[in-house]
C-alpha positions in Angstrom: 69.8 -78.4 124.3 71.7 -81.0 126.0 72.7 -84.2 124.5 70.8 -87.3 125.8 73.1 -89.2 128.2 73.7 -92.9 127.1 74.7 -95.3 130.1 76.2 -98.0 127.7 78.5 -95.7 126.6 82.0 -94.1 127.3 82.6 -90.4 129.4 84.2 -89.9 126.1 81.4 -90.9 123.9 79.0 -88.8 126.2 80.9 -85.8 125.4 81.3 -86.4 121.7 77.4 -86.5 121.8 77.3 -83.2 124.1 79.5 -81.9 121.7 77.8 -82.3 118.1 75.0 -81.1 120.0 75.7 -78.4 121.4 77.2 -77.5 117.5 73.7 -78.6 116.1 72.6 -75.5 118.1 75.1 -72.6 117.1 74.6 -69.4 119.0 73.1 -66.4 117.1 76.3 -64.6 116.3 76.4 -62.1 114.0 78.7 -64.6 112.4 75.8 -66.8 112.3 73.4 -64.4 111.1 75.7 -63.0 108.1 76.4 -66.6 107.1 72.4 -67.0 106.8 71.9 -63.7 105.1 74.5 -65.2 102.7 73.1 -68.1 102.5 69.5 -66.5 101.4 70.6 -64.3 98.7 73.0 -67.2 97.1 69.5 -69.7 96.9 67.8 -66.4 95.6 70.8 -66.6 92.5 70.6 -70.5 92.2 66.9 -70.3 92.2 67.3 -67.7 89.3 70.2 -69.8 87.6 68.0 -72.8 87.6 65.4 -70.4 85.7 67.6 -70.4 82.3 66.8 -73.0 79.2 68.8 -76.5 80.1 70.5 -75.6 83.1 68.1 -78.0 85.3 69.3 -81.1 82.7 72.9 -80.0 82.6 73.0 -80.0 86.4 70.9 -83.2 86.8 72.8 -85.2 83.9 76.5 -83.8 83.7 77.1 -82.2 86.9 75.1 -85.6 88.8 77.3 -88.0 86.5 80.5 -86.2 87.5 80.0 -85.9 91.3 79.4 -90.0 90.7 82.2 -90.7 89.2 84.3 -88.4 91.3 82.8 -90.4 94.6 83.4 -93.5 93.2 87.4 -92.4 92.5 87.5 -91.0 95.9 86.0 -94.2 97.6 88.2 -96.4 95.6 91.5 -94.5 96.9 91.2 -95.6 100.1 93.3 -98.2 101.6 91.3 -100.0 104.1 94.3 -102.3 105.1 96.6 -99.7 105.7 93.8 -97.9 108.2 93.5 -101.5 110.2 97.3 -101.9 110.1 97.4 -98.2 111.8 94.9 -99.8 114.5 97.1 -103.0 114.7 100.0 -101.2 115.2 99.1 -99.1 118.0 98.1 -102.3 120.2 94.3 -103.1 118.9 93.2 -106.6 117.6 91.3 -105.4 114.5 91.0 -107.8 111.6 88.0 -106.6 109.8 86.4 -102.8 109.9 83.3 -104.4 112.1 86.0 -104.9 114.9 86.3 -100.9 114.5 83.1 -100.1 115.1 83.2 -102.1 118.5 86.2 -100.0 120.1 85.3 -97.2 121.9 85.2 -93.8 120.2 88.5 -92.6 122.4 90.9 -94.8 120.6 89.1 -94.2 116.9 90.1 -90.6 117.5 93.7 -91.3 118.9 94.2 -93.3 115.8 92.7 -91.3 113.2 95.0 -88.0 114.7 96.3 -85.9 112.3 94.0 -86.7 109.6 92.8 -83.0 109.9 95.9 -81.8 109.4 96.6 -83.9 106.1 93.4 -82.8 104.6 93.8 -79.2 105.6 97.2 -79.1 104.1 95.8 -80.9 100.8 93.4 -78.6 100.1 95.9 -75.6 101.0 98.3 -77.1 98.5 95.5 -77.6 95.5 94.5 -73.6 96.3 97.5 -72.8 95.6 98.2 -74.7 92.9 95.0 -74.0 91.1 94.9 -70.2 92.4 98.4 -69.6 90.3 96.1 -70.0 87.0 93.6 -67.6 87.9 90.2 -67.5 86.4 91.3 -71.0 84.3 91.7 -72.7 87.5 88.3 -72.1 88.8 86.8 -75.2 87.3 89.8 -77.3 87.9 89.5 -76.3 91.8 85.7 -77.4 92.0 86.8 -80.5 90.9 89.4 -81.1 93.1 88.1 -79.5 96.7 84.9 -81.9 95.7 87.1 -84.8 95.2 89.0 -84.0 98.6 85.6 -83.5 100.3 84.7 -87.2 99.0 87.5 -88.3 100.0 87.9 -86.8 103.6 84.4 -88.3 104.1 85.5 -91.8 103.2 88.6 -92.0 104.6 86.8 -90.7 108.2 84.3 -93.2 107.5 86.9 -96.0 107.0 88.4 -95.3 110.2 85.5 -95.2 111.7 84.4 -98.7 110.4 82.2 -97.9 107.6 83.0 -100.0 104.6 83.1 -97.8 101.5 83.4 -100.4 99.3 79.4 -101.1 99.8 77.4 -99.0 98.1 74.8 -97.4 100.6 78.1 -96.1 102.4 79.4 -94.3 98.9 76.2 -92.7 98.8 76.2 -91.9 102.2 79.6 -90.1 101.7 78.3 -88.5 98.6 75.4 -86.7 101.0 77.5 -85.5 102.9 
């Protein structure tokens, strides 16, 4: 499937949209197929988890709550000002996130380089970290590999020149 070609926008853009398609259509690898196989027998144990007395309000009332509260830490980390300095200093008039959104996709990526890297070697260092206690630290790095997740989202967002402060981006984030 090929992505639809846009004339209003970039040879860059085009490709980004070539690109996420062509990942929207992963080949049947029997990488792919073993990650689905996986993926059927783990909803076959939550569908049985969800079968026990009060695990459907625990996971709708205390898990829900958390992963709330976790977003809303995670969203309100993020230093919008320092992300349009980093556009300012590398040569782009950007006062307000809209003026983000206007640039072409080419020079969001240049900008946002490296981000990758910093999140990978985050979450290396909380494995780590939360690995050394063993079966204690299993809750502990749930918590924090959802709270970089969050955060990864919104800080990509940011850059991108979604405003996380508004609520219908938080959620967004929290979707994905």
């Amino acid at each position: 499937m090929q992505a639809p070609v846009h004339q209003d926008i970039s040879p860059y853009e085009q490709q980004a949209l070539a690109d996420i398609a062509a990942w929207r259509q992963p080949d049947a690898s029997w990488r792919a197929k073993a990650s689905r196989s996986l993926a059927q027998v783990w909803g076959a144990v939550s569908g049985q988890l969800h079968t026990l007395p009060g695990v459907e309000w625990t996971i709708e009332n205390v898990v829900s709550g958390l992963l709330e509260l976790t977003n809303e830490m995670t969203q309100d980390s993020i230093w919008t000002d320092a992300i349009l300095r980093d556009f300012v200093s590398n040569g782009h008039p950007v006062r307000a996130l809209a003026d983000v959104q206007r640039l072409d996709l080419e020079h969001v990526d240049t900008i946002m380089m490296g981000l990758d890297r910093k999140y990978i070697s985050l979450a290396s260092a909380e494995g780590v970290a939360t690995g050394a206690a063993g079966a204690a630290g299993i809750v502990p790095d749930l918590v924090a590999l959802v709270a970089l997740n969050l955060r990864v989202a919104g800080e990509t967002a940011t850059y991108c020149g979604f405003d996380m402060q508004r609520p219908e981006e938080r959620l967004f984030a929290l979707h994905i």
